[in-house]
MARVEX-221944 format. One record per residue (C-alpha): y, z, x; residue number from 1; residue in one letter. Coordinates in steps of 0.5 Angstrom, whole numbers. Each point is the difference from the previous one (the first is absolute). Example, Ala and Ser with C-alpha at 12.3 -4.5 7.8 and 13.67 -1.06 7.14 Angstrom:
rec north = -9	up = 16	east = 25	lose = 1	baro = A
rec north = 7	up = -2	east = 2	lose = 2	baro = S
This chain:
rec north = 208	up = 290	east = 250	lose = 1	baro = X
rec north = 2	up = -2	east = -7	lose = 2	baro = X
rec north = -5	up = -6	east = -3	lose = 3	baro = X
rec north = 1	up = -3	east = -6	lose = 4	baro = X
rec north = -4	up = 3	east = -6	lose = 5	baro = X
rec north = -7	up = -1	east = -1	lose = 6	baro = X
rec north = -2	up = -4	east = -5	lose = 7	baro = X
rec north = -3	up = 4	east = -6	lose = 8	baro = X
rec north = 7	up = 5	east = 2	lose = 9	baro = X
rec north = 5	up = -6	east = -1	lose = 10	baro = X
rec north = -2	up = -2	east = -8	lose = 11	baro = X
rec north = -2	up = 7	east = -1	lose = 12	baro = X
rec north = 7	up = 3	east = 2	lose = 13	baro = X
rec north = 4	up = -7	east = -4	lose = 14	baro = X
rec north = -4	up = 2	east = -6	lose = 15	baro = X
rec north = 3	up = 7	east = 0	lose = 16	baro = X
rec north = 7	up = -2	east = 0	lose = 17	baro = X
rec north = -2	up = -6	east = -4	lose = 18	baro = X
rec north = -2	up = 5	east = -6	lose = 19	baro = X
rec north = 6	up = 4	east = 1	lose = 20	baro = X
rec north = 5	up = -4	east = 2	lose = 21	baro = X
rec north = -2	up = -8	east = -2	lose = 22	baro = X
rec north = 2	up = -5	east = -5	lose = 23	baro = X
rec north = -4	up = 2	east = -7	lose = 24	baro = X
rec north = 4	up = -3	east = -5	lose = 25	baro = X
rec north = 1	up = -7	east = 2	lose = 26	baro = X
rec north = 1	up = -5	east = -7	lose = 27	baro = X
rec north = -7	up = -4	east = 5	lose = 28	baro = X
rec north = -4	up = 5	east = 0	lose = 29	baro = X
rec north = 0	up = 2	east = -7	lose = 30	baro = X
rec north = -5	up = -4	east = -1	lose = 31	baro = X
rec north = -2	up = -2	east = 6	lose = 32	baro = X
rec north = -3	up = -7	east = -2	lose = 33	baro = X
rec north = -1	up = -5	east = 5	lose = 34	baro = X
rec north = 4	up = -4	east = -3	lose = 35	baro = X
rec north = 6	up = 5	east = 0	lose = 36	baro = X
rec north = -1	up = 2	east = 7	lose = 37	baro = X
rec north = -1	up = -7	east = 2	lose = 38	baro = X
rec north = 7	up = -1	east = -3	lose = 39	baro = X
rec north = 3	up = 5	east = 3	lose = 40	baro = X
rec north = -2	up = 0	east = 7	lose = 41	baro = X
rec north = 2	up = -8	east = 1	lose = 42	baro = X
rec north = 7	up = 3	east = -3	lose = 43	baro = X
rec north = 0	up = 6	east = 6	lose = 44	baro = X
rec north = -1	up = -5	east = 5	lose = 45	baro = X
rec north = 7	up = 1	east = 4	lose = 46	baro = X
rec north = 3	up = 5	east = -6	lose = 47	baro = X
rec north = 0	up = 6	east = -1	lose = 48	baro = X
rec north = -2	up = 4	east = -6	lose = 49	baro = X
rec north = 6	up = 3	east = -3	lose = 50	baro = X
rec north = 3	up = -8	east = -1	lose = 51	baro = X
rec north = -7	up = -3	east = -2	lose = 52	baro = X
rec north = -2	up = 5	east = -7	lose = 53	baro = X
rec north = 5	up = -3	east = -4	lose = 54	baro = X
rec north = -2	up = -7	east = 2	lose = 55	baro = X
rec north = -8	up = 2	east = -1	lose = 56	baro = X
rec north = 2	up = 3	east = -7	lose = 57	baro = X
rec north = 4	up = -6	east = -2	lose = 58	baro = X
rec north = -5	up = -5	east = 2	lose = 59	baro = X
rec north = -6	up = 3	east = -3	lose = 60	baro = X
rec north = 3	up = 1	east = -6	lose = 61	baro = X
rec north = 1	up = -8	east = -1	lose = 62	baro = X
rec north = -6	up = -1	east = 4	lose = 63	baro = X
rec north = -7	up = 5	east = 0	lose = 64	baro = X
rec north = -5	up = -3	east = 2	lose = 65	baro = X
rec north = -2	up = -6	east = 4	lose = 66	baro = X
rec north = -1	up = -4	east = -5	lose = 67	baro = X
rec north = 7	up = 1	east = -2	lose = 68	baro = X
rec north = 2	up = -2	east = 6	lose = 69	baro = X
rec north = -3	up = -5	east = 1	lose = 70	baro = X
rec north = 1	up = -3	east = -6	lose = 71	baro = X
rec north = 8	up = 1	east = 1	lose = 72	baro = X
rec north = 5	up = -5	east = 3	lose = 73	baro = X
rec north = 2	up = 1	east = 6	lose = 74	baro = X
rec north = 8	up = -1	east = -1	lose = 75	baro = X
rec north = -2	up = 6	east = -5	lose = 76	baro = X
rec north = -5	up = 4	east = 6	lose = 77	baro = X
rec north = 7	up = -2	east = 6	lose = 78	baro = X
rec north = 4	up = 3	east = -6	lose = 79	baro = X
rec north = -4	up = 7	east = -1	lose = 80	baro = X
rec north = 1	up = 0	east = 8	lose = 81	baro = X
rec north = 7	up = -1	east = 0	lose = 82	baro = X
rec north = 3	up = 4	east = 4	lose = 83	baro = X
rec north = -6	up = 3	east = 5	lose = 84	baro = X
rec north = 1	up = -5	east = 5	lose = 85	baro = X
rec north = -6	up = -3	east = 5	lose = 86	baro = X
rec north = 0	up = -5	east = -6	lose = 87	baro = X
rec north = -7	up = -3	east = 3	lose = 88	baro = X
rec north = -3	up = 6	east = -2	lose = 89	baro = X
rec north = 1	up = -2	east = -8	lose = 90	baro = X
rec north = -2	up = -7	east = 1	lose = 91	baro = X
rec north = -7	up = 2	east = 4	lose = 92	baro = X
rec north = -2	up = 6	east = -5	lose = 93	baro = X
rec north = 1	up = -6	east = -6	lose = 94	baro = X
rec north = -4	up = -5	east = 4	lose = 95	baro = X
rec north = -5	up = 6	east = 1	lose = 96	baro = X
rec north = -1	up = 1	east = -7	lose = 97	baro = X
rec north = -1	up = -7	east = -2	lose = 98	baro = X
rec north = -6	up = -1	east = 6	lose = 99	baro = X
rec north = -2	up = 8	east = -4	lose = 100	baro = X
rec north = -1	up = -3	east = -6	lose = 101	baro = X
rec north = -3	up = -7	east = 3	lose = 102	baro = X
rec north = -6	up = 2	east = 3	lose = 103	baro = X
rec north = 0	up = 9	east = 0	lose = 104	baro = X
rec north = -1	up = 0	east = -8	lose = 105	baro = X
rec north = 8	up = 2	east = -1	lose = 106	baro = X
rec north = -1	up = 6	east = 5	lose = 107	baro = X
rec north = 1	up = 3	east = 7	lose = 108	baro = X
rec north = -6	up = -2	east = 4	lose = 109	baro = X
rec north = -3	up = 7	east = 2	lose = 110	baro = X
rec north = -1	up = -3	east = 7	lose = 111	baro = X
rec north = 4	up = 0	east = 7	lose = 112	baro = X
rec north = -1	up = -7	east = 2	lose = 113	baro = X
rec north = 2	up = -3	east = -7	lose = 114	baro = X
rec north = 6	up = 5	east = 0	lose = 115	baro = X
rec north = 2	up = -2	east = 7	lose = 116	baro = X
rec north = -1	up = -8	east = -3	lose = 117	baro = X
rec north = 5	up = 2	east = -6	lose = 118	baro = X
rec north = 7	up = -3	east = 1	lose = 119	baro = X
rec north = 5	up = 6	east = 4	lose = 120	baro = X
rec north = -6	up = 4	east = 0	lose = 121	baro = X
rec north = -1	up = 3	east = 8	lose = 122	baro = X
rec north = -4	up = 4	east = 3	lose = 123	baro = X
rec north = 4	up = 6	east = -1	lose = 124	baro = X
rec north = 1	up = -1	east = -7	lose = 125	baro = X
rec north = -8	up = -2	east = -2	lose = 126	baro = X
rec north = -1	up = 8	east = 3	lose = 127	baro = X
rec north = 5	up = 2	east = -4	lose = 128	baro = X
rec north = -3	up = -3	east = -7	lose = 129	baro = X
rec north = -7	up = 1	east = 2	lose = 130	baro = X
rec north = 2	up = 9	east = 2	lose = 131	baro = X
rec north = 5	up = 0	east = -6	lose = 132	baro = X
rec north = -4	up = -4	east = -5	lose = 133	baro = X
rec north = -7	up = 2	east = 1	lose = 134	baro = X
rec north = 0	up = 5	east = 5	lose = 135	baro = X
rec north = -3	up = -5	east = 6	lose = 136	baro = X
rec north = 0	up = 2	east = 7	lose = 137	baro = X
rec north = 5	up = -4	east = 2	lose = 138	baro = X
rec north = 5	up = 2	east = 5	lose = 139	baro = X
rec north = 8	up = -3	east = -1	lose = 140	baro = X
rec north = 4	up = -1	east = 5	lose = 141	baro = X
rec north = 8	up = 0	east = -2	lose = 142	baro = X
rec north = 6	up = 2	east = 4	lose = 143	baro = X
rec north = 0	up = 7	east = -2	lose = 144	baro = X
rec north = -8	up = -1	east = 3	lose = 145	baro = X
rec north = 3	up = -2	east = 6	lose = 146	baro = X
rec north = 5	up = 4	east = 2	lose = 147	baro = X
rec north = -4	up = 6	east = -2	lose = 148	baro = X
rec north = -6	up = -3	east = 4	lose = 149	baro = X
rec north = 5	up = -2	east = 7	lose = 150	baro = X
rec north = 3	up = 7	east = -2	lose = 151	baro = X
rec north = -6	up = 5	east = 0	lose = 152	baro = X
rec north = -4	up = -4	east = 6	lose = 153	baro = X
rec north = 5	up = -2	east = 4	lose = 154	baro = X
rec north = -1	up = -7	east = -1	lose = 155	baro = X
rec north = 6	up = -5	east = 5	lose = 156	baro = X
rec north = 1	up = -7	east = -3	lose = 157	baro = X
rec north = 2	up = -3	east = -6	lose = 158	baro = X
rec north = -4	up = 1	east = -5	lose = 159	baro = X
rec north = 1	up = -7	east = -2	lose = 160	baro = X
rec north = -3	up = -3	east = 6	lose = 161	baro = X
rec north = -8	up = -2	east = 0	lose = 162	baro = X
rec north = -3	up = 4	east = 5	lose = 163	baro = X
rec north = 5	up = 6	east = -3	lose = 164	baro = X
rec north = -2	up = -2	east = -8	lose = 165	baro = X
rec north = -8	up = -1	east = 2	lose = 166	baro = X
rec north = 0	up = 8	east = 4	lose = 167	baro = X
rec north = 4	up = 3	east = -6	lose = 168	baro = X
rec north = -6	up = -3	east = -5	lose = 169	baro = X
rec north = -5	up = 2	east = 4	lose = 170	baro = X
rec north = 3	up = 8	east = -1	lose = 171	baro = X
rec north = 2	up = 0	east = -8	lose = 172	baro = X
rec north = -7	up = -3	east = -1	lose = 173	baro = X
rec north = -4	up = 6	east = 4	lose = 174	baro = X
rec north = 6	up = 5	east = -3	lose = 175	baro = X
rec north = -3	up = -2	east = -8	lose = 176	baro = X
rec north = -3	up = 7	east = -3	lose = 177	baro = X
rec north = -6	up = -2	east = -4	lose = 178	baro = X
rec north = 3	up = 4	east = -7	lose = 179	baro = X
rec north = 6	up = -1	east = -4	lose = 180	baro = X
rec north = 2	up = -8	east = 3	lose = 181	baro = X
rec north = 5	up = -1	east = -5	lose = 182	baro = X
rec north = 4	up = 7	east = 1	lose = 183	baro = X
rec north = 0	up = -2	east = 8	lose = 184	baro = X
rec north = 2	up = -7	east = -1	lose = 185	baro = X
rec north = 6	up = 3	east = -3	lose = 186	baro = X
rec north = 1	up = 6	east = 3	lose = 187	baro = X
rec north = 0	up = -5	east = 7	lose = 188	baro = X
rec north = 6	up = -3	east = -3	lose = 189	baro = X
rec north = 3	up = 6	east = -2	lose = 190	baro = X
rec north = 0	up = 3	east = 6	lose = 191	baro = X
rec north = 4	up = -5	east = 3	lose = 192	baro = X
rec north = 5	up = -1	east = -6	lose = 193	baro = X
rec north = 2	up = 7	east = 1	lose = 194	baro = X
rec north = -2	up = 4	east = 6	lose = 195	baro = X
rec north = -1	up = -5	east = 6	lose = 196	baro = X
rec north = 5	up = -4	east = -2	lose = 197	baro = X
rec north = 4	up = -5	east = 5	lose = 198	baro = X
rec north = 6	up = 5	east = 1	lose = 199	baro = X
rec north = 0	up = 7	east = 0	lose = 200	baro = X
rec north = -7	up = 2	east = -1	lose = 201	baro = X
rec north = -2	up = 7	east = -3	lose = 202	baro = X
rec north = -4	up = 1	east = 6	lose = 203	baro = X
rec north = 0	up = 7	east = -1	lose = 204	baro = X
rec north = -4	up = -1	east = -7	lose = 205	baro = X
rec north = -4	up = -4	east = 2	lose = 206	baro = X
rec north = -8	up = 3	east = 0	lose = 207	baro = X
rec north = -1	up = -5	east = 7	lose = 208	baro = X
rec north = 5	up = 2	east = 4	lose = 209	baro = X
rec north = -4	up = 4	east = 3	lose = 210	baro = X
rec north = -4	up = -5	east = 3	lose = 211	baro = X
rec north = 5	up = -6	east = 0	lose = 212	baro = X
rec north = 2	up = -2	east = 7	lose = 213	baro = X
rec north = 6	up = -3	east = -2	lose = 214	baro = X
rec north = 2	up = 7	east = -3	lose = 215	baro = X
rec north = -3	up = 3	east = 7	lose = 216	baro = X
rec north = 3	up = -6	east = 5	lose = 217	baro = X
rec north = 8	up = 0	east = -5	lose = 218	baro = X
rec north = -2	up = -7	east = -1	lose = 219	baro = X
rec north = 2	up = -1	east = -7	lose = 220	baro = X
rec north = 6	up = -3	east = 0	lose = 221	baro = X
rec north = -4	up = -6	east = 5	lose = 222	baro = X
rec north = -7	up = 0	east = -5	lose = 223	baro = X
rec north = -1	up = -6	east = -3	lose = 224	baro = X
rec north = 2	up = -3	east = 6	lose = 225	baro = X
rec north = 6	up = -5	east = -3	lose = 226	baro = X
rec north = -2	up = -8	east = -1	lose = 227	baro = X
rec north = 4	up = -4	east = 6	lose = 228	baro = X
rec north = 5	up = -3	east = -3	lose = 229	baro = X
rec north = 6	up = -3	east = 0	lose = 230	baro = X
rec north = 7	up = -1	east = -4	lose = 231	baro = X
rec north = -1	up = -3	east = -6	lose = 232	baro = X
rec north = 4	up = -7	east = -1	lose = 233	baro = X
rec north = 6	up = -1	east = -6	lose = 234	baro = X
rec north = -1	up = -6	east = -5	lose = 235	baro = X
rec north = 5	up = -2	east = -4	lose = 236	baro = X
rec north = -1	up = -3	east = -7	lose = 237	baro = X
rec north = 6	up = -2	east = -5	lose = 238	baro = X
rec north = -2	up = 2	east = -8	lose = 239	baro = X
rec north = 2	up = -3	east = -5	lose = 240	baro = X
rec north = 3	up = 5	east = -5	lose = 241	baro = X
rec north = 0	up = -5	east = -6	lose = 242	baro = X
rec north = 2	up = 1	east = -8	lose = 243	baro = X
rec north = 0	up = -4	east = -6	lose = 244	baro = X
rec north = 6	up = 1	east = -6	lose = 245	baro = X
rec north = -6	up = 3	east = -3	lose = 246	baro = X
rec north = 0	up = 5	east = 6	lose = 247	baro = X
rec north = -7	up = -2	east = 1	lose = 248	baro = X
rec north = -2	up = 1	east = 8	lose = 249	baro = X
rec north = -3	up = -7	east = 3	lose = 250	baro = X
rec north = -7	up = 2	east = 4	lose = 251	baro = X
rec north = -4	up = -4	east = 5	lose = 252	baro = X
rec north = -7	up = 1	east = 1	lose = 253	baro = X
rec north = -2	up = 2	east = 7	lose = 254	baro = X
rec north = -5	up = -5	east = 4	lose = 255	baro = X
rec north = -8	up = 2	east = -1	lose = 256	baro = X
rec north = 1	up = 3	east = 7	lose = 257	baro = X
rec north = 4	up = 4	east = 5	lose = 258	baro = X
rec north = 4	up = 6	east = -2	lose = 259	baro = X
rec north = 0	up = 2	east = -7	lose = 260	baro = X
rec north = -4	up = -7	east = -2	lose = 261	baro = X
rec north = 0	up = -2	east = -7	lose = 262	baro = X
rec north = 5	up = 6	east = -2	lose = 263	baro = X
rec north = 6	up = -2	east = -4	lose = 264	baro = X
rec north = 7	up = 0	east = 4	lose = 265	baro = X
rec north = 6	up = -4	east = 1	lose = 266	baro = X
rec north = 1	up = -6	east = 3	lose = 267	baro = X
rec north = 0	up = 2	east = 7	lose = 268	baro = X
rec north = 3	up = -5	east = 6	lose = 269	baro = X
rec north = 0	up = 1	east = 8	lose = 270	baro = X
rec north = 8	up = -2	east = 0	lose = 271	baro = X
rec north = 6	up = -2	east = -5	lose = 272	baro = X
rec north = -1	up = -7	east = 1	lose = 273	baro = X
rec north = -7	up = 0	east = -2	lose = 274	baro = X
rec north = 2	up = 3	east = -6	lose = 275	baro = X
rec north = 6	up = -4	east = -2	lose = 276	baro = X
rec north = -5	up = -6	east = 0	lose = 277	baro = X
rec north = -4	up = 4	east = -5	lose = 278	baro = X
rec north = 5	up = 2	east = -4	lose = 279	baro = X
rec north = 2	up = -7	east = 0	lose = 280	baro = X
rec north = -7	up = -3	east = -3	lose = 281	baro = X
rec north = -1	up = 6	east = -5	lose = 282	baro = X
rec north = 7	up = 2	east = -3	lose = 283	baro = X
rec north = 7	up = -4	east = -2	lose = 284	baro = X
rec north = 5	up = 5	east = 2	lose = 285	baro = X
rec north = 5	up = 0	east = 5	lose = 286	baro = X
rec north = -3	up = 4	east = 6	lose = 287	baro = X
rec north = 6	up = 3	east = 3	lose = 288	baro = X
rec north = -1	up = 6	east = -5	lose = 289	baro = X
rec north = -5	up = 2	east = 4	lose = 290	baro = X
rec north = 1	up = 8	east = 1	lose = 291	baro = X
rec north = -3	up = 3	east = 6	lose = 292	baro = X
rec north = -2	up = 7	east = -2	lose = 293	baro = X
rec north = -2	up = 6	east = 5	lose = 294	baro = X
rec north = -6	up = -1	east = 5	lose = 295	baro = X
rec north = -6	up = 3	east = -2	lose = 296	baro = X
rec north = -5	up = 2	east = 6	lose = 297	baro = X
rec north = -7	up = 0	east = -1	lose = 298	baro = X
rec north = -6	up = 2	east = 5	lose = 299	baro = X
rec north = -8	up = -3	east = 1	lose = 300	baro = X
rec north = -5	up = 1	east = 5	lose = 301	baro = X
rec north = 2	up = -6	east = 5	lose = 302	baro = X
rec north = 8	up = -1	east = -2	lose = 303	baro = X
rec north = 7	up = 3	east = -4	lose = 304	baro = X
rec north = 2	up = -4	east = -5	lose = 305	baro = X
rec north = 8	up = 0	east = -1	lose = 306	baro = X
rec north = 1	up = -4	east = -8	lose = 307	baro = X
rec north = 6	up = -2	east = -1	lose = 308	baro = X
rec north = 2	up = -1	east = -7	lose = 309	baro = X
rec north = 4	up = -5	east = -3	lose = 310	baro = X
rec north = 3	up = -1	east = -8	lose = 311	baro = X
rec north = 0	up = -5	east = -4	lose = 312	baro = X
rec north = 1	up = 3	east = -8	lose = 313	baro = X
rec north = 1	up = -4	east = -6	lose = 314	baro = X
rec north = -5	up = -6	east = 3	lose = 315	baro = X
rec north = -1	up = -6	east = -3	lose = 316	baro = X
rec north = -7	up = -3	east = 2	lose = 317	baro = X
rec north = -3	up = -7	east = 1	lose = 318	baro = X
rec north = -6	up = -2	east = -5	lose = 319	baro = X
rec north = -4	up = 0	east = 7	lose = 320	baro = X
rec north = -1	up = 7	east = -1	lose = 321	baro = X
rec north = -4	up = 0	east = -6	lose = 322	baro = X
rec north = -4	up = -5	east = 3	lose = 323	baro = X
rec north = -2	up = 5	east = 5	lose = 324	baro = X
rec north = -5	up = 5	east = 0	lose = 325	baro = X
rec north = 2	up = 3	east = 6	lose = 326	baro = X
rec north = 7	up = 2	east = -3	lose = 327	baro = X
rec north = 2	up = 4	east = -6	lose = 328	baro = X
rec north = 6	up = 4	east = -4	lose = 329	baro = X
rec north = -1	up = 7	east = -1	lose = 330	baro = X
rec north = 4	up = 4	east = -4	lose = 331	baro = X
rec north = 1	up = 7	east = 3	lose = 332	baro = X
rec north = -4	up = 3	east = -5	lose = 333	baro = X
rec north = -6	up = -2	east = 2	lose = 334	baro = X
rec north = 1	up = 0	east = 8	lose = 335	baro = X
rec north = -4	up = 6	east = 0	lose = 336	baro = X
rec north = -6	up = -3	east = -3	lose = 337	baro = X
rec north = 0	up = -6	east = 5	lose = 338	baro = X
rec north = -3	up = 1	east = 7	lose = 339	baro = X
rec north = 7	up = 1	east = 5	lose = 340	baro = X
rec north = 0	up = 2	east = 7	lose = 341	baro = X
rec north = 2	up = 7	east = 0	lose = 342	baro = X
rec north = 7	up = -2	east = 4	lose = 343	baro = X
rec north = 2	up = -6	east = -5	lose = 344	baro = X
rec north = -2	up = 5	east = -7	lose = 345	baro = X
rec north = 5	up = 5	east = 5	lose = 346	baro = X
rec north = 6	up = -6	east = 1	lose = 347	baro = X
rec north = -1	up = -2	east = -7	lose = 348	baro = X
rec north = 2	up = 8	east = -3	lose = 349	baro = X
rec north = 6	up = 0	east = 3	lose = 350	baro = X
């Protein structure tokens, strides 16, 4: 009957593929400091490599190191991350270098628990730091981990309940080699970036088929087991397309929580009544030229967003809006420099 690999024959198996069909050349890994791998994992978290590397380059370009970053404002931080979605992430890796350079010397702490104490750093991402920056025996537990663990030995459920996640750590921490924890860690990611793959996994490449009951039982389709779900609700949010003559774009800081928090954006209202008193308050134009655009659709996690667009152009203000901190008129040509949700910069190009 097939069995699982053992535990030495898994990392050794994943090792020899990695040599020859691994990632070597990401711009993280050259080289790989702490700071760099830290950056780089928060910036992977939920997003794939292909669309991380320019955004890693750009971002450590303007800031290198964690003193840099710490140092940095964070419009400037959310505006490197412009684009990458999660905004959350880039507020915690901000935050986290602040609290780096308070306490641990303006340096990641070379320790699982003051890693896991950081802002946005988890289990998951402390092993990843601790194999990729130092080589520690820490053991990382992604997605592309949990599909392959479920995969190979056979494991029902949804990786995300507790009893699932607490049985699926149990099985990397036992998997980890002795030798070569940066290239495992990584070759852990790679593997299931580009072999196990949610559809369509190569199954007959892979140096575990021959023992992955997944494979043996046809199960690949099932496992992972999918999270229980349930159709996601439609919101509606009008936004407010606002230009002055100058063709300056009138922008809206978001509040300091929920979706896209502290990002700039337009001024948004849940109905057209609710932004006709806005606009009441903040602009001396008639309101009937208001000019409804195409919707645009866009998806979190829990919810779709629908933005409904509408124009004004040729604005003129009340005083009220250079007395407020939360808006600001921007030329275009310096919209890409600003931190905008990635639908509102999209809406703005067209």
């Amino acid at each position: 009957m097939t069995q699982a690999p053992a535990v030495a024959d898994f990392s050794a198996r994943l090792l020899d593929w990695f040599d020859t069909h691994g990632r070597h050349d990401l711009p993280w890994q050259h080289p790989r400091t702490p700071y760099r791998v830290w950056l780089s994992e928060i910036m992977l978290q939920q997003t794939q490599v292909a669309v991380v590397a320019p955004y890693f380059e750009r971002f450590i370009a303007a800031l290198p190191n964690l003193p840099a970053l710490a140092a940095a404002s964070q419009d400037q931080v959310l505006a490197l991350w412009s684009g990458l979605g999660y905004y959350a992430r880039a507020r915690n890796l901000h935050a986290a270098a602040k609290v780096c350079v308070e306490i641990h010397g303006g340096e990641l702490p070379r320790d699982a628990a003051a890693l896991r104490a950081l802002p946005g750093i988890g289990r998951s991402t402390a092993g990843a730091i601790l194999a990729q920056a130092w080589g520690e025996r820490a053991a990382i537990l992604d997605g592309n981990v949990k599909r392959v663990l479920c995969r190979v030995h056979g494991i029902d459920g949804w990786p995300g309940m507790p009893a699932i996640e607490k049985k699926l750590w149990v099985i990397a921490e036992s998997l980890l080699p002795d030798a070569r924890l940066a290239d495992y860690t990584q070759a852990q990611m790679d593997f299931g970036a580009t072999l196990c793959t949610r559809a369509d996994p190569a199954c007959r490449q892979c140096p575990m088929q021959p023992d992955c009951i997944a494979s043996r039982d046809g199960r690949t389709a099932e496992l992972p087991s999918p999270k229980p779900g349930k159709p996601l609700p439609l919101r509606t949010a009008h936004m407010l397309v606002i230009e002055d003559a100058a063709g300056r774009v009138l922008l809206q800081r978001r509040p300091p929580t929920g979706v896209w928090a502290c990002l700039w954006s337009l001024p948004e209202h849940a109905d057209l009544a609710e932004a006709r008193l806005w606009l009441e308050r903040h602009v001396h134009d008639e309101l009937e030229r208001l000019q409804a655009g195409e919707p645009i659709l866009h998806g979190f996690s829990h919810y779709r967003l629908q933005i409904r667009p509408h124009r004004l152009r040729g604005i003129r203000a009340r005083d009220a809006i250079g007395d407020n901190e939360d808006l600001r008129w921007a030329p275009r040509s310096e919209l890409a420099n600003i931190g905008l949700p990635a639908p509102v910069r999209r809406l703005l190009k067209e």
